[in-house]
N, C-alpha and C positions, 0 to 999 in steps of 0.2 A: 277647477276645471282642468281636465289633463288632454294630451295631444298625444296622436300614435305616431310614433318617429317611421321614416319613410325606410327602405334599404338602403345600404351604404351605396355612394354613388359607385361604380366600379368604374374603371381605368377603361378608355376609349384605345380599341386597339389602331397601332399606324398604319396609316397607308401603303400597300405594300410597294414597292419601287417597281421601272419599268421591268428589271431583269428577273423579279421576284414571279412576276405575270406571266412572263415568257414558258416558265418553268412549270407552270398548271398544268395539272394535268387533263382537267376539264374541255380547259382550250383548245390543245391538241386532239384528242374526241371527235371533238366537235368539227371539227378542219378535216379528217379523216372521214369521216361519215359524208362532209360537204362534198368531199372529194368521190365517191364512192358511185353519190348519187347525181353529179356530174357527168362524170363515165357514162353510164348507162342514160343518161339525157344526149349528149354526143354518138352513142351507137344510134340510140334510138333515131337523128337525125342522119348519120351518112355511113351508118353499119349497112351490111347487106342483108338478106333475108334468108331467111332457111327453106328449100325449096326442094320438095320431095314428088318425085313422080312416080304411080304404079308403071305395071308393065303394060296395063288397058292403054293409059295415056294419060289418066287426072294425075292433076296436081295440085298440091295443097302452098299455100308460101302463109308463113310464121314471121314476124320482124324478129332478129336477133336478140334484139334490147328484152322482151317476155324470156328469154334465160338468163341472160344478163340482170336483169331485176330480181330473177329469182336469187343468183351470189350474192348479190346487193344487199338484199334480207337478211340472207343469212350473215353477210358482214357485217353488217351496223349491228345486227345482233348483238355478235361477238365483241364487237368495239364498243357500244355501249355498255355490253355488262362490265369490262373490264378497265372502260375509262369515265364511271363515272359511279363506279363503286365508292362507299363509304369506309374508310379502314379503324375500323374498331380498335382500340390501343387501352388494354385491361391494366 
């Protein structure tokens, strides 16, 4: 009777320390984009409005925070492709 040998156990990597952490770049990302979409939560409660009148007399009013969310997008965008890219190392 024979037995299939399992793979060799491989080496458990260590824990990284707190300073190791710090240094992520994931983490920061992610704090950035928090940060981003805090803003535009803050406009959106005590920003003012964008408030357009014809010469008849209408007028339209827009919350600030609807352009401000649009930079927002396009930030986290930016900050996501570039802080949570994978670096391929050949």
């Amino acid at each position: 009777m024979s037995t299939i040998s399992h793979e060799p156990v491989r080496a458990a990597r260590e824990p990284r320390s707190w300073s190791e952490q710090v240094l992520v770049r994931e983490m920061w990302a992610s704090l950035a984009i928090m940060v981003i979409w805090l803003s535009v939560l803050f406009e959106a409660i005590w920003g003012p409005d964008i408030v357009s009148t014809t010469y008849i007399g209408d007028h339209t009013t827009v919350p600030s925070a609807v352009v401000g969310a649009l930079f927002a997008f396009l930030a986290t965008w930016v900050v996501a492709k570039y802080g949570f890219r994978r670096d391929t190392k050949d």
